[in-house]
C-alpha positions in Angstrom: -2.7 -4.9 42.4 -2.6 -8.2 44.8 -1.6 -9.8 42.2 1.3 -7.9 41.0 2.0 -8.3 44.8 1.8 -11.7 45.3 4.3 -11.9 42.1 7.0 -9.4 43.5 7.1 -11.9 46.8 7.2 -15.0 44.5 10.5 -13.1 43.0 12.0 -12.7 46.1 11.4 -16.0 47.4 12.8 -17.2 44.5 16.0 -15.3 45.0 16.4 -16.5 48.2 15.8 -19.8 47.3 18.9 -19.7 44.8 21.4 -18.0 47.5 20.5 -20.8 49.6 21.4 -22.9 46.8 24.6 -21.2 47.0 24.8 -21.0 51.0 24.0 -25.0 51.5 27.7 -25.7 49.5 26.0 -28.3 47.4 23.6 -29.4 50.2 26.4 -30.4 52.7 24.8 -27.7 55.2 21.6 -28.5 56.4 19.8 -25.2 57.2 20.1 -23.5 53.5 19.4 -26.8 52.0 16.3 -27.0 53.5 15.8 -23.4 52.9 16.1 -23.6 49.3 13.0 -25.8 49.4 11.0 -23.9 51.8 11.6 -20.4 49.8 11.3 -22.0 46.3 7.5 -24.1 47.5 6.3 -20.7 48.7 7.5 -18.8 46.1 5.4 -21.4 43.5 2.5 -20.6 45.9 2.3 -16.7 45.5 2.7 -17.4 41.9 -0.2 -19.5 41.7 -1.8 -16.4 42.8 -0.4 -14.0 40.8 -1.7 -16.3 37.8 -5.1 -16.1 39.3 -5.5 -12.4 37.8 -2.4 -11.8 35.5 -1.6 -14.1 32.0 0.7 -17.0 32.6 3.3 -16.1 30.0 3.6 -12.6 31.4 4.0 -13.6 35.2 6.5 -16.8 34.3 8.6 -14.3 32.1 9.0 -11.6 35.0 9.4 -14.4 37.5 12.4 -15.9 36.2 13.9 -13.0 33.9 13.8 -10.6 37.0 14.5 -13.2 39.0 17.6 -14.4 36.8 18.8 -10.2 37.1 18.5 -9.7 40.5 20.4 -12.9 41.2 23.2 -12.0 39.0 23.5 -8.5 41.1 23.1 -10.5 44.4 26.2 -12.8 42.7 28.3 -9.5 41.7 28.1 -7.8 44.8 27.6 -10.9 47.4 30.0 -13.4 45.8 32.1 -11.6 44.3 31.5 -13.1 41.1 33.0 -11.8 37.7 31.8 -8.4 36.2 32.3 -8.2 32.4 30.4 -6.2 29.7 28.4 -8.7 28.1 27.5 -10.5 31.0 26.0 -6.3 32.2 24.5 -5.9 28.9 23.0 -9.2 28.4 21.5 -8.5 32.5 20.0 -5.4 31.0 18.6 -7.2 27.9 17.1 -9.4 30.3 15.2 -6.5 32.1 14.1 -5.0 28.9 12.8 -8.4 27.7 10.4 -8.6 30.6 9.6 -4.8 30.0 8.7 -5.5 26.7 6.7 -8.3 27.8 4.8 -5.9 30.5 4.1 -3.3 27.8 2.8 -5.8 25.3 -0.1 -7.8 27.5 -3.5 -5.9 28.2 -2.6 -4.2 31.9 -4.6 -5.4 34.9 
């Protein structure tokens, strides 16, 4: 259970890190560009962790394909970025990628 912990806060550092990424306006601002390096070490640091207990392949897929989802939301609804139907199903293939993934490794 830590370590499914640990990897939920890795994938939220890691979405931070990337709307800093956005926020720093291609590091011209100096407090998200900073950010995005603080977030993205201590994400790598809880998943370290979460590798301790869980398989690698299984903890790097929900990492960044969960990662990759909720970042697309944040840009939908934060950014105002473009909504089409591909880019919601492909989201969705995404997420049930890193289901199948889940359902397929022995569960810990």
């Amino acid at each position: 259970m830590k370590a499914w912990l640990c990897l939920s806060v890795a994938i939220v550092l890691e979405v931070a890190g990337t709307v800093c990424m956005k926020l720093s306006a291609g590091f011209t601002r100096p407090v998200p560009s900073i950010l995005v390096g603080v977030f993205y070490l201590i994400s790598l640091g809880f998943m370290i962790l979460a590798v301790k207990t869980l398989e690698i392949s299984l903890v790097y897929a929900i990492w960044s394909g969960l990662g990759t989802a909720l970042i697309s939301g944040v840009g939908i609804f934060y950014f105002n970025e473009s909504v089409t139907p591909l880019k919601l199903v492909s989201i969705v293939l995404i997420i049930v990628g890193v289901v199948g993934l889940h359902a397929s490794s022995p569960h810990q």
